[in-house]
C-alpha positions as CSV (number, residue, x, y, z in Angstrom):
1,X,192.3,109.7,198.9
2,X,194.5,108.3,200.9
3,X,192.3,106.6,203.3
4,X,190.9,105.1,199.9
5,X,194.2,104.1,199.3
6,X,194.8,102.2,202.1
7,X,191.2,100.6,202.4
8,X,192.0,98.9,198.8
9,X,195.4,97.8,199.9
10,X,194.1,96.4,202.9
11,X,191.1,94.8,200.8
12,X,193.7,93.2,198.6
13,X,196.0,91.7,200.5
14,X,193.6,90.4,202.8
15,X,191.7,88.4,199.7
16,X,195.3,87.5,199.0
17,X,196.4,86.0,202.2
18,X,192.7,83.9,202.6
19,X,193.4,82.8,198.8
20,X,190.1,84.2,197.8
21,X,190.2,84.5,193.8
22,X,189.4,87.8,192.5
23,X,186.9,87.1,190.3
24,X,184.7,85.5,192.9
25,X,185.3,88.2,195.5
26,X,183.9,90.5,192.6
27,X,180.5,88.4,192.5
28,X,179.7,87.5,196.4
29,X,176.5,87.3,197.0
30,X,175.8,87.7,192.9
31,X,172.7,86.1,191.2
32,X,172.5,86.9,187.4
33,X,169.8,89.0,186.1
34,X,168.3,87.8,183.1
35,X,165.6,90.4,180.7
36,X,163.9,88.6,177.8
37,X,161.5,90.1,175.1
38,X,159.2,88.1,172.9
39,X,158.6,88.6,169.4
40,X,155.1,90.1,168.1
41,X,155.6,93.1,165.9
42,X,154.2,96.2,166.6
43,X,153.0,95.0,169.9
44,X,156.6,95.2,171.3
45,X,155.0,98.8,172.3
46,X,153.7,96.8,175.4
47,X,156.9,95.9,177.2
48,X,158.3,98.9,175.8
49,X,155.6,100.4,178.3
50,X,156.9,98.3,181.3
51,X,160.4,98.8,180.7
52,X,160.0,102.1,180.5
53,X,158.1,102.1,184.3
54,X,160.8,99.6,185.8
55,X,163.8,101.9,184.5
56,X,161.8,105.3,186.1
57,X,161.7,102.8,189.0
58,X,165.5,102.5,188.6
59,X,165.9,106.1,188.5
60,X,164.4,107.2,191.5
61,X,166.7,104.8,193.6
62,X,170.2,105.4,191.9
63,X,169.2,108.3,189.9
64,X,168.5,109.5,186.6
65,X,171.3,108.1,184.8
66,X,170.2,104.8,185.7
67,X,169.3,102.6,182.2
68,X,168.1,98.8,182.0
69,X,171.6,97.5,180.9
70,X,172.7,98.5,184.5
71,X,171.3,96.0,185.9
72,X,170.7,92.7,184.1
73,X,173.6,90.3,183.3
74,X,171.8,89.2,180.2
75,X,169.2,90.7,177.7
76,X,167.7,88.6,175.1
77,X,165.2,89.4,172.7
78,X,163.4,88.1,169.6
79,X,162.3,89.4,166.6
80,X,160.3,93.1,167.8
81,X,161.7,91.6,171.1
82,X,165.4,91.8,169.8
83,X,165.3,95.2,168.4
84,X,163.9,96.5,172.0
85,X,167.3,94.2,173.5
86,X,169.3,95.8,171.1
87,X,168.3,99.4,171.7
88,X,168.8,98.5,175.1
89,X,172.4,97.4,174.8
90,X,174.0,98.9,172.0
91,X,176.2,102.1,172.9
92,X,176.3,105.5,172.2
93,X,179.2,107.7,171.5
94,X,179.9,107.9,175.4
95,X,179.5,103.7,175.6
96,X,176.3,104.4,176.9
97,X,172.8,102.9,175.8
98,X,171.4,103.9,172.6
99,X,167.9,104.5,174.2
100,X,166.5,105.0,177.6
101,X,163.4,102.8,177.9
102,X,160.7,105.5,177.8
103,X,161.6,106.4,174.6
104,X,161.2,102.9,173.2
105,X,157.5,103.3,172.9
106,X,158.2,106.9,170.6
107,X,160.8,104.5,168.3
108,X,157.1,102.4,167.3
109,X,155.2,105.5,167.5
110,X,157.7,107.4,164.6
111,X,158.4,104.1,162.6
112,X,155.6,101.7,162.8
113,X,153.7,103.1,160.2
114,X,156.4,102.9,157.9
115,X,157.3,99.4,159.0
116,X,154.3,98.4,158.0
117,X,152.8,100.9,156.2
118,X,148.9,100.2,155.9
119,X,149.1,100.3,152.4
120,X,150.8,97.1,151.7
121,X,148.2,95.4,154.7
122,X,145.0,96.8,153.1
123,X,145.8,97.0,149.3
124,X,143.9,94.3,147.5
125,X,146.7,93.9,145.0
126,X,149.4,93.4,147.8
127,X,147.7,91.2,149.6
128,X,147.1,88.8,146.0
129,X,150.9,89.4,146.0
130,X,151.6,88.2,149.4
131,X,149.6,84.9,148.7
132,X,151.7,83.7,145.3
133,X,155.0,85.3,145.8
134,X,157.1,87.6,147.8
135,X,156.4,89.2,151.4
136,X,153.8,91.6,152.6
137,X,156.2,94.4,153.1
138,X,159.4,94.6,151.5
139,X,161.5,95.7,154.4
140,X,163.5,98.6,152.7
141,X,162.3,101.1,155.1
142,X,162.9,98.8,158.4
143,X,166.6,97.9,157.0
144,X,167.2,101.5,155.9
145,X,166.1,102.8,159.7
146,X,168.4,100.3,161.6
147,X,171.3,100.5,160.0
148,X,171.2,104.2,160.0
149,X,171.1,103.6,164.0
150,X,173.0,101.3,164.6
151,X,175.7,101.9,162.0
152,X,179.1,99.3,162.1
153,X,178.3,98.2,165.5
154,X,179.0,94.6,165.8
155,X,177.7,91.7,168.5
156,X,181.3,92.6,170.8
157,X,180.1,96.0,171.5
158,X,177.3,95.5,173.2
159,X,177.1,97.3,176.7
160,X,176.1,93.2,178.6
161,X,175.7,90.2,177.5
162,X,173.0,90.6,174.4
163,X,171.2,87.0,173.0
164,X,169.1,87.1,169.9
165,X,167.7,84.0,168.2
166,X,167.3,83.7,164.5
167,X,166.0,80.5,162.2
168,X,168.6,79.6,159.4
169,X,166.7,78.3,156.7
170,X,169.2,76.8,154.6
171,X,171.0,75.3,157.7
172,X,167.6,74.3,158.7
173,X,168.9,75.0,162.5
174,X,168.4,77.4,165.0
175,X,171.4,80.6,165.2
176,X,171.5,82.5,168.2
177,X,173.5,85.5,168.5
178,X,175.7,86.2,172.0
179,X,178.1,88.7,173.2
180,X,180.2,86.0,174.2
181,X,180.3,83.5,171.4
182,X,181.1,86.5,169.1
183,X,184.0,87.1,171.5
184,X,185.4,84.1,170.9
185,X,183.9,83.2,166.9
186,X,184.9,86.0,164.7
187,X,182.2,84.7,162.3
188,X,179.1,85.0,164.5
189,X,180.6,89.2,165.2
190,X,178.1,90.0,163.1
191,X,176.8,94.2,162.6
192,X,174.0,94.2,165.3
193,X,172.2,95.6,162.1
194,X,172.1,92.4,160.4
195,X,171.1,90.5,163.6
196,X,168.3,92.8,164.1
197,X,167.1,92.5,160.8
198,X,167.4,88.5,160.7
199,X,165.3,87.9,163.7
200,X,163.1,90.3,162.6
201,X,162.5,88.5,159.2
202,X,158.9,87.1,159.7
203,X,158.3,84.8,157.2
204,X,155.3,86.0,154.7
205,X,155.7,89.6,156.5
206,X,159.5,90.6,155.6
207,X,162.2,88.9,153.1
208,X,164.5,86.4,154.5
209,X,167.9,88.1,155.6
210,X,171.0,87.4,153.8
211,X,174.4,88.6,154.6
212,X,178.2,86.9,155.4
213,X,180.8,87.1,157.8
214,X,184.6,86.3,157.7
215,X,185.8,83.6,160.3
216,X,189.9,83.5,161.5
217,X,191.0,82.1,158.8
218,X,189.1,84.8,156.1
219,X,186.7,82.3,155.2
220,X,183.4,83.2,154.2
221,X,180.0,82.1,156.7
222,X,177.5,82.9,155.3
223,X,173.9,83.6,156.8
224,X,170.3,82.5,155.4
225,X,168.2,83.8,158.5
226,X,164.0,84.3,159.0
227,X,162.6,85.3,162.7
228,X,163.5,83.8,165.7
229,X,160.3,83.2,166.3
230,X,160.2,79.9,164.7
231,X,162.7,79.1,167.3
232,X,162.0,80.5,170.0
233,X,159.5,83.6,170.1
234,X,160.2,83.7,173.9
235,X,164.0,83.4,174.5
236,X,163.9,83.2,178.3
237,X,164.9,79.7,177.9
238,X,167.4,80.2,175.4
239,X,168.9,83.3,177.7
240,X,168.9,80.9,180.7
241,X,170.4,77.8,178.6
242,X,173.3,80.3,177.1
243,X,174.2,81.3,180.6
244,X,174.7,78.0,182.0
245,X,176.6,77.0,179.7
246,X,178.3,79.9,180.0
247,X,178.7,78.9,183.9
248,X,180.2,75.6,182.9
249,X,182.3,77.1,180.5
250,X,183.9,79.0,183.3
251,X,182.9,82.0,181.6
252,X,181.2,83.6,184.1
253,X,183.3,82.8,187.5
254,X,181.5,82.4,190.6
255,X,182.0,80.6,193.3
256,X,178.4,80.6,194.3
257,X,176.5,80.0,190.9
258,X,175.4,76.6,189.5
259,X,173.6,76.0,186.1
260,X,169.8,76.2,186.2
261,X,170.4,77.2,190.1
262,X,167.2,79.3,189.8
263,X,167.8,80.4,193.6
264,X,170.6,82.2,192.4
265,X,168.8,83.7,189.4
266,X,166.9,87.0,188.9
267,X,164.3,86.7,185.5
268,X,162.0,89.3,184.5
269,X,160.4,88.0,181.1
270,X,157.8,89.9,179.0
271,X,155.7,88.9,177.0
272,X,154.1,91.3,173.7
273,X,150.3,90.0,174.3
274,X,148.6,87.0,173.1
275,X,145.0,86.5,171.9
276,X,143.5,83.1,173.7
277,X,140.6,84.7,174.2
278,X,139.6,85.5,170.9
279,X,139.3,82.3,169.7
280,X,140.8,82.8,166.2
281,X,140.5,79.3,164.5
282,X,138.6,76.6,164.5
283,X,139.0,72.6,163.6
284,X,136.6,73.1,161.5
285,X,137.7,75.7,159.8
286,X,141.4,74.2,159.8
287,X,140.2,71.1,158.4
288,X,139.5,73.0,155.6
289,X,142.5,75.3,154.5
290,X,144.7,74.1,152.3
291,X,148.9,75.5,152.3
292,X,147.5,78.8,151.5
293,X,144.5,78.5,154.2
294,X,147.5,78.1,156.9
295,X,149.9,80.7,155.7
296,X,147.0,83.4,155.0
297,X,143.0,84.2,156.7
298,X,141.7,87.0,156.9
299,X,145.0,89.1,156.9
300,X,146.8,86.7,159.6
301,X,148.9,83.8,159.2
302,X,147.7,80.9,161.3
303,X,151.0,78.9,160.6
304,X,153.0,81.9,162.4
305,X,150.1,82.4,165.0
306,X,150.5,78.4,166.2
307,X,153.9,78.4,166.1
308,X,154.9,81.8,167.6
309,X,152.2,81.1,170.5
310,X,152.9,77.6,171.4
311,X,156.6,77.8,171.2
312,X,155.9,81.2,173.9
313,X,153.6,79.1,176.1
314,X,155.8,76.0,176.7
315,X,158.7,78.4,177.7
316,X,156.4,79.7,180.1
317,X,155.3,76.3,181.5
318,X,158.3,75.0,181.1
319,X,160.2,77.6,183.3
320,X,157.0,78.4,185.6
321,X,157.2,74.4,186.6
322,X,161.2,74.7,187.2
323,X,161.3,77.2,189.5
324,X,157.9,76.6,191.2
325,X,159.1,73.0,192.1
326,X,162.7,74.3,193.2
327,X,160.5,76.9,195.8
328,X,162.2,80.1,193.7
329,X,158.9,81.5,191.7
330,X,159.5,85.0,193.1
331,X,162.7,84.9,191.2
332,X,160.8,84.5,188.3
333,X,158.1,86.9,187.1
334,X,156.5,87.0,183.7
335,X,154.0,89.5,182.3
336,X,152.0,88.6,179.7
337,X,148.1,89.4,178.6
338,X,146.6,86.9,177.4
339,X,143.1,88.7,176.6
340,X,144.2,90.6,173.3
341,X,141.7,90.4,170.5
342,X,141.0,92.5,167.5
343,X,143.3,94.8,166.0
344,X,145.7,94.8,169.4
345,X,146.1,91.0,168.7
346,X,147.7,92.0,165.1
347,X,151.5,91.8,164.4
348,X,151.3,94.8,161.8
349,X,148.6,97.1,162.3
350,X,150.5,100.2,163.4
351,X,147.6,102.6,163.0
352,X,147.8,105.8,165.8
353,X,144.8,104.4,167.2
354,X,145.7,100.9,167.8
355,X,149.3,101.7,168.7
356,X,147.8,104.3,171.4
357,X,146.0,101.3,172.4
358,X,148.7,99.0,173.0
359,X,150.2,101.4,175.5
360,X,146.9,101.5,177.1
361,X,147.1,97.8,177.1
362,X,150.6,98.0,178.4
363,X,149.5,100.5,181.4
364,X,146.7,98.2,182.3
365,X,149.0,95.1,182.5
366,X,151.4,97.0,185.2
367,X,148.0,97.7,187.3
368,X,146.8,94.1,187.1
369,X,147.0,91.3,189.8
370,X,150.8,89.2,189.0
371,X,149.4,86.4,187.4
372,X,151.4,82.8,187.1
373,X,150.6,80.1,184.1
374,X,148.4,77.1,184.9
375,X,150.5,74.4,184.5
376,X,147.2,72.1,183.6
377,X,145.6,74.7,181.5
378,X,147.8,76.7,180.7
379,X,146.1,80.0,181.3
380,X,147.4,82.8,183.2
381,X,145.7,83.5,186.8
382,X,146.5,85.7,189.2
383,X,148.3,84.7,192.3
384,X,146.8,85.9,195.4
385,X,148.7,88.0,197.8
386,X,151.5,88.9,195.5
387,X,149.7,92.4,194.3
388,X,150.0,94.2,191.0
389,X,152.7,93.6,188.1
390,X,153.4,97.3,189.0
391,X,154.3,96.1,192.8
392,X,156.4,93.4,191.8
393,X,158.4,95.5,189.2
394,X,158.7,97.9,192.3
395,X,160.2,95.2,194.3
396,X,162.0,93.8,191.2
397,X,163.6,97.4,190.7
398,X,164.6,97.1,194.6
399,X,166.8,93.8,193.8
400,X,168.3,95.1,190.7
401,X,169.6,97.7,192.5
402,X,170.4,95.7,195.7
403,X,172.9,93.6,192.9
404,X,174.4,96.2,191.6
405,X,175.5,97.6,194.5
406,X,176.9,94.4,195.7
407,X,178.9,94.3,192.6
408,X,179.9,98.3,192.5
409,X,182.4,98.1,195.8
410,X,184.3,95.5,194.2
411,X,184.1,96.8,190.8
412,X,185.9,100.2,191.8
413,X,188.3,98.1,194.1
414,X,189.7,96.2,190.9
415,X,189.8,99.5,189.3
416,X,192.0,101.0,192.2
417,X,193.8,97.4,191.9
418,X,194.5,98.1,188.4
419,X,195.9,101.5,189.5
420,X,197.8,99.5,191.8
């Protein structure tokens, strides 16, 4: 103890003497360590099924304690996307995470079928329903479930940094959700319950979201909020956008960092499965729907498909070109399958079967090549010589734990300083 003791004092006053701040000393050699989760329903079982391998991955180098909100900086999430975030980040009673990632894929297991129960998918009456007037599935079971979890936790309380987008249709503007700004807005310190069940408001599928807040001064802000996904169904941009401006804030204090310095970044961003393949639609078809041929066909929305889709792929691009062109693409690694078709390309069927299939789908994606976006066709192809998705979360796991233990020295020397 006392050699302790005397290591910290040394430690200190040495910073002291060379005028190193603190707070930088605490993040030398730091790069931030960004998650993100797209939206896409019940198919959020497939990252669930690669977080869950990357955090056993975790385990077995800093043992079993280890959880995902360890080791990333940031965690953002949309729609099924931000309920996965949230799990992640919200604490327990011992302020730690809510869930362990293996037993994300159990939470849509258990629920699914009562998020979207097939009756209310497959009744003819419903469905007549869902094409005049009022949503496919009236969210009472979904908003009964996460509040009972996550009870009168609020943004603040979040175990790192969490970002969730949501669409405010009254506003008729993006709202995204941060640990940070709710630090410093009391309005956007909204129940984590509320968040989750804005950007989980799919428009056609679930009711639009309504609830208020109370700013400084008492006054009322209130919130008219659909799914993020009209936004941004993948929020890796939005994650990497918050935290440089975060950087220029002086928020976040290192020495080292830059905004959009992607050689000082760490992103892992999944993707819930996309159906290129399948070939839904069709110009001719199109050319012949009306406002109810683009909001419902065949039990899909086509308006929701485009949007959610496209506004996923030009994140992609967009990023992929950025840190290809700045020589950092291994600090970037998306997984994404873009071969689902049938029921697996679905937001809402949450049969056994086709959820048992989504983790097969899940499994297979960790054993297949890494693959990188085409930035001229924007298809996803394997890069040669970079292995399996299941390689690169094993050398991904390997950095994450390489930062953490950069930070932990430090972290228990400004405890001791504290002490001090």
């Amino acid at each position: 103890m006392g050699r302790i003791f005397v290591a910290a004092l040394t430690l200190l006053v040495t910073l002291q003497v060379l005028h190193i701040p603190i707070a930088f000393a605490a993040t030398t050699g730091k790069k931030i360590t960004i998650l993100s989760i797209d939206g896409g329903g019940i198919r959020g079982i497939i990252p669930g099924t690669i977080l869950a391998f990357l955090e056993s991955k975790l385990q077995e180098l800093d043992g079993p304690n280890a959880r995902i909100a360890d080791y990333f900086d940031v965690v953002a999430g949309t729609s099924t996307g931000g309920l996965i975030a949230t799990m992640l980040t919200a604490p327990n009673k011992d302020n730690r995470p809510l869930y362990a990632a293996k037993n994300i894929t159990n939470f849509y297991m258990d629920h699914g079928p009562k998020i979207f129960p097939e009756s209310s998918r497959t009744s003819f009456l419903k469905r007549l329903t869902n094409i005049f007037g009022g949503s496919k599935y009236d969210g009472k079971y979904l908003t009964t479930l996460v509040r009972s979890i996550l009870g009168n936790l609020t943004v603040t309380q979040t175990l790192t940094q969490l970002v969730i987008p949501s669409f405010d249709i009254k506003r008729l503007q993006a709202v995204v959700f941060t640990t940070s700004d709710a630090k410093a807005h009391v309005s956007k310190n909204a129940l984590l319950s509320d968040v989750c069940l804005s950007t989980s408001a799919a428009p056609t599928y679930f009711p639009v979201h309504y609830f208020e807040t109370k700013d400084s001064q008492g006054k009322t802000r209130t919130f008219d909020l659909v799914d993020g996904g009209v936004a941004a169904n993948n929020p890796t941009l939005v994650a990497i956008t918050q935290t440089s401006k975060e950087m220029m804030l002086g928020k976040l204090q290192n020495a080292e960092l830059k905004p959009m310095d992607c050689k000082k970044m760490l992103v892992l961003s999944l993707g819930t499965g996309i159906a290129k393949d399948e070939k839904k639609y069709s110009a001719a078809a199109a050319s012949t729907w009306g406002v109810l041929g683009w909001l419902y066909n065949n039990g899909a929305s086509p308006l929701l498909d485009v949007y959610g889709d496209a506004s996923s792929d030009i994140v992609d691009v967009h990023l992929s070109t950025i840190f290809q062109s700045l020589d950092s693409q291994n600090n970037y690694l998306r997984i994404q399958d873009d071969s689902l078709s049938g029921e697996a390309a679905s937001m809402d069927v949450a049969t056994k079967k086709n959820m048992e299939a989504l983790v097969q789908i899940g499994n297979d994606r960790l054993k297949k090549g890494v693959s990188r976006v085409n930035l001229d066709t924007g298809r996803y192809e394997e890069v040669s010589g970079e292995g399996t998705n299941e390689e690169a979360l094993i050398r991904f796991a390997k950095l994450l734990s390489e930062q953490r233990k950069i930070r932990q020295p430090v972290d228990e020397f400004v405890s001791i300083r504290k002490i001090l």
